[in-house]
C-alpha positions, -999 to +999 in steps of 0.1 A: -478+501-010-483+521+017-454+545+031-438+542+063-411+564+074-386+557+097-363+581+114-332+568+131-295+583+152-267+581+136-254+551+160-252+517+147-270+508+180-305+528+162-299+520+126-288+483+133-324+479+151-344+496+129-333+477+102-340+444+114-375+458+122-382+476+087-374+442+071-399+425+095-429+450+084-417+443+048-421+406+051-459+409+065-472+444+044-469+456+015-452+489+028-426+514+013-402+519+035-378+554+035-354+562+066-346+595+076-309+599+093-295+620+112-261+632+094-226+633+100-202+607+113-194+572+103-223+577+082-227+542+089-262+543+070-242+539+037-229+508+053-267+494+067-292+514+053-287+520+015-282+491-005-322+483+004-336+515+010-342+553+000-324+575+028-327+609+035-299+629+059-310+649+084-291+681+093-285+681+128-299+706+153-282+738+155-287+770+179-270+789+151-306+792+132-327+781+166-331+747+153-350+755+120-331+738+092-334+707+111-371+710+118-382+723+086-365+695+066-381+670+083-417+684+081-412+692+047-399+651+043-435+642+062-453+660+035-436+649+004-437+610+015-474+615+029-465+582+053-494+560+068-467+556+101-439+570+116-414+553+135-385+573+158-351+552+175-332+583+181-328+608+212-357+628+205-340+658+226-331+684+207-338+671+169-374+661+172-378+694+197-393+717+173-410+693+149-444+699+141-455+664+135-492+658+118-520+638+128-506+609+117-497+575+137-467+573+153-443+550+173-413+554+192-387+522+195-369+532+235-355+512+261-379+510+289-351+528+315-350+563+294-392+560+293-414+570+326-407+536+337-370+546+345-362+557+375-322+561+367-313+602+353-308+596+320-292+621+289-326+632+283-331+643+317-297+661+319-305+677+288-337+692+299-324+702+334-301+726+315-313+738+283-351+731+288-364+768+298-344+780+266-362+748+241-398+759+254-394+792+239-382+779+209-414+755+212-439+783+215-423+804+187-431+774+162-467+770+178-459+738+200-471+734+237-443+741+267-429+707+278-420+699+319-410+663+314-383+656+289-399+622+284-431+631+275-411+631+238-413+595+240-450+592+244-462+583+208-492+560+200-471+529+206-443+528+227-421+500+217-397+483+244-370+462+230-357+446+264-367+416+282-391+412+306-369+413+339-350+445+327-388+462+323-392+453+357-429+449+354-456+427+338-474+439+304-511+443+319-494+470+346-473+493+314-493+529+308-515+526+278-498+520+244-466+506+261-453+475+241-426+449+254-413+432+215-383+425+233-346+429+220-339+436+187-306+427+174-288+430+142-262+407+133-231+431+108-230+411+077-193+397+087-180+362+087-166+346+119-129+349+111-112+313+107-085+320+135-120+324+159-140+292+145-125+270+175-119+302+203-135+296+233-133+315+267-129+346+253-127+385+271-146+403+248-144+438+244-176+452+224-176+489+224-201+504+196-197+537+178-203+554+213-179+533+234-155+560+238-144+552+277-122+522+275-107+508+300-072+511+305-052+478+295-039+465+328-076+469+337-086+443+304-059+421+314-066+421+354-105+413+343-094+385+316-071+367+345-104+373+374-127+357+349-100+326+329-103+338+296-081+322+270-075+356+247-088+390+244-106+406+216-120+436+204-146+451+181-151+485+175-142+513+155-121+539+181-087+527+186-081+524+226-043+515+218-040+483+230-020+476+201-009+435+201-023+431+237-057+429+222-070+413+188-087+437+172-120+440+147-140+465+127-167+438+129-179+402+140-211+387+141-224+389+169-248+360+178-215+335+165-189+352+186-209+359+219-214+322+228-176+316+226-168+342+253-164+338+288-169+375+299-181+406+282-174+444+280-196+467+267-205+505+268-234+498+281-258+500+248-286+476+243-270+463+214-241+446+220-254+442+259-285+424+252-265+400+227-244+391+251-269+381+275-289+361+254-260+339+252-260+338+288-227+358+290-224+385+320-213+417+311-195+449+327-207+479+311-177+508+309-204+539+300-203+564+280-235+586+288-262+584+315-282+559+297-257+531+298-257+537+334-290+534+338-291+500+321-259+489+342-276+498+372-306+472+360-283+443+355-266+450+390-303+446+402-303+410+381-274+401+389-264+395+358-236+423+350-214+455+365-213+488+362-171+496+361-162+532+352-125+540+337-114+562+362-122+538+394-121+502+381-094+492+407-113+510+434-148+491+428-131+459+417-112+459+450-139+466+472-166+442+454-146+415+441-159+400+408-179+367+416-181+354+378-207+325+388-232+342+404-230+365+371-231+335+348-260+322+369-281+361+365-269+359+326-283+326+320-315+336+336-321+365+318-315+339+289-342+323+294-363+352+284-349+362+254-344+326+238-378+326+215-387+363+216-391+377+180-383+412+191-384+427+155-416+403+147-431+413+174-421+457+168-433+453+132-469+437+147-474+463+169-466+487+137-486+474+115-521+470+142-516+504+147-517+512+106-542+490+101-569+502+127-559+540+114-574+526+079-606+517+095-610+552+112 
């Protein structure tokens, strides 16, 4: 069996991906998988991760030793697994910074709008802008070439993109060398539909991740769930906004069973969640948390197929673009369309294993 290793964030968002794609490579190689996580948290991988695979924390990067420990453990994990392929879904900025990698293939699962593609600032730009003078020192004392654009990081052999098409916002024959579209990837938590849900229909759903940390207020939730009709409001998600009875809440749902019940959609703004709603042809108003989410709000604006609504000004933008649910419905169902028969983890664990394949003929 041949080793892969995979090295994921500690959000739900990068493990809940990465796992549907690790069991995809399973089911066509005979491969030995072992994830690497970042640690601290929710430690959610105890939840995903562990009752299938071997997992290995990752200390997170710390100026206290310049990064080392971090650094160190993982190389030192590369050459005790000796893996034929590496896969990254994590911010690579600052925990892959210093890491020395080998000559050995590797592939990097990102969103197309944090790549070269994007045009929106994202995290990793913001990061660079303010610490990356200091990082390139602390490059060229471990022997690693000075860096100008923080998304250079992403530039593996393979670059996987798990959005559809229209959110790429160009055709496959015009992406830079090794740039793959596989499409979303979407993991379903291993939750039943609860049996006061099984008959719910236009629901306001509120799906706010491990990172979804800006809610809305609640006379915001319950001014967008009169705009768009919505029978009841619920949420998932693990910080507690205190909406207390107002809002039905839930550690977890599955996702691809509660998304076509629901009229209208929050979310942070992550693919995740996002992209799930969407492929049930729901619009969405992302509430961000980071630069990222903006980034993909900004694409569904494009598409017509979602808003960008921050906590602070809600009333504000609201006011002055009033919501027009049908032309959102109409953008939500398009982008539909393109996600209705795309194996997103099929296709990521394809891509993988080409790339292993042709190294074994070198």
């Amino acid at each position: 069996m041949k080793p892969v290793l995979f090295i994921v964030g500690a959000a739900i968002g990068h493990m809940g991906r990465s796992l549907e794609i690790a069991r995809a490579l399973e089911a066509r190689a005979s491969v030995k998988i072992h994830f690497a996580c970042l640690s601290g948290g929710p430690r959610f991988e105890r939840l995903l991760l562990e009752p299938d695979y071997s997992v290995t924390p990752l200390p997170v990067f710390s100026l206290a030793d310049n990064g080392a420990s971090s650094a160190d453990r993982l190389e030192q994990l590369i050459t005790e697994l000796k893996p034929k392929l590496i896969y990254c879904d994590l911010n690579p900025l600052p925990q892959l910074l210093l890491v020395r990698f080998p000559e050995i293939p590797r592939v990097f699962l990102v969103n197309s709008y944090e790549t070269r593609l994007g045009c929106d600032v994202t995290v990793q730009d913001l990061m660079w802008e303010q610490y990356g003078d200091e990082w390139n020192r602390l490059r060229e004392s471990r022997g690693l070439q000075p860096v100008e654009n923080p998304r250079s990081f992403f530039d593996t052999d393979r670059v996987l993109l798990p959005d559809p098409p229209a959110i790429i916002g160009m055709p496959a024959e015009s992406l830079p060398p090794g740039y793959i579209p596989v499409g979303p990837c979407i993991w379903d938590p291993p939750a039943s539909l609860p049996a006061e849900l099984q008959d719910a229909h236009d629901l306001l759903l509120l799906s706010m991740g491990t990172t979804g940390i800006n809610n809305l207020p609640l006379d915001a939730v319950q001014y967008i769930a009169r705009l768009v009709g919505a029978s009841r409001t619920i949420r998932i998600g693990s910080i507690d906004p205190g909406y207390g009875k107002h809002v039905e809440h839930y550690q977890w749902l599955p996702g691809s069973q509660v998304m076509p019940r629901c009229k209208f959609v929050l979310t942070q703004g992550g693919a995740g969640s996002t992209y799930q709603a969407l492929r049930a042809g729901v619009p969405v108003a992302c509430i961000p948390a980071h630069r990222n989410h903006v980034a993909l709000a900004h694409r569904l604006l494009e598409l017509e197929a979602g808003i960008l609504l921050y906590q602070e000004t809600w009333q504000q933008q609201l006011n002055e673009t009033p919501l027009d649910l049908n032309k959102l419905q109409a953008g939500a169902r398009k982008l539909s369309t393109q996600m209705e028969n795309i194996d997103g983890p099929g296709n990521a664990a394809a891509a993988m294993l080409d790339l292993i394949q042709s190294n074994s003929r070198v």
